[in-house]
N, C-alpha and C positions, 0 to 999 in steps of 0.2 A: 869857664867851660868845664862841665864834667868830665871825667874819666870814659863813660860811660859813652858818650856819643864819641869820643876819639875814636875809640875800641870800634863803636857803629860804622863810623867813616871809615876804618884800614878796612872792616870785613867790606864792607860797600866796594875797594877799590879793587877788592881780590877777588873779590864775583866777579868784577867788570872785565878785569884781566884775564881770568881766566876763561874768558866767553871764545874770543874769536881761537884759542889751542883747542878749544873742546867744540865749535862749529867747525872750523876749516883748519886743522893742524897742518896739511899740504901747505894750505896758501901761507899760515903764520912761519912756516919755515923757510919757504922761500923770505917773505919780508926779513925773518931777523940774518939769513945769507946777504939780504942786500945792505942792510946796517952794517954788518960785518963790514962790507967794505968801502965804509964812510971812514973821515979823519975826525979826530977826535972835535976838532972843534964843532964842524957839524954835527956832530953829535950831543956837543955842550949846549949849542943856539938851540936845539930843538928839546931838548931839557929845559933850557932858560923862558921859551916860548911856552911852553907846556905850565912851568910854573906858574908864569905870567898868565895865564889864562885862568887857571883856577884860582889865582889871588881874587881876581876881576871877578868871576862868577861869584867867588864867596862875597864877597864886598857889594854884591847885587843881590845875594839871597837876605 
């Protein structure tokens, strides 16, 4: 793998992320208020899940 597409892929992810602060900042604050008050493991399973899904997609691209 190049350098090069990594580099493409973080920028890719940071556009992505930064979409729904910069559409609906009200709505994304409440959601990251209701994270807040998750325990950490649900918070790890949905990391873990999140992973798990873009291994899959890439292994499908």
């Amino acid at each position: 793998m190049d350098w090069n597409e990594l580099l493409r892929a973080l920028a890719l992810v940071m556009v992505i992320e930064g979409l729904m602060p910069f559409v609906a900042p009200a709505r994304w604050r409440q959601m990251m208020l209701s994270v807040m008050h998750l325990d950490s493991r649900a918070i790890r399973i949905i990391g873990l899940l999140s992973m798990l899904g873009g291994v899959i997609l890439l292994n499908l691209l």
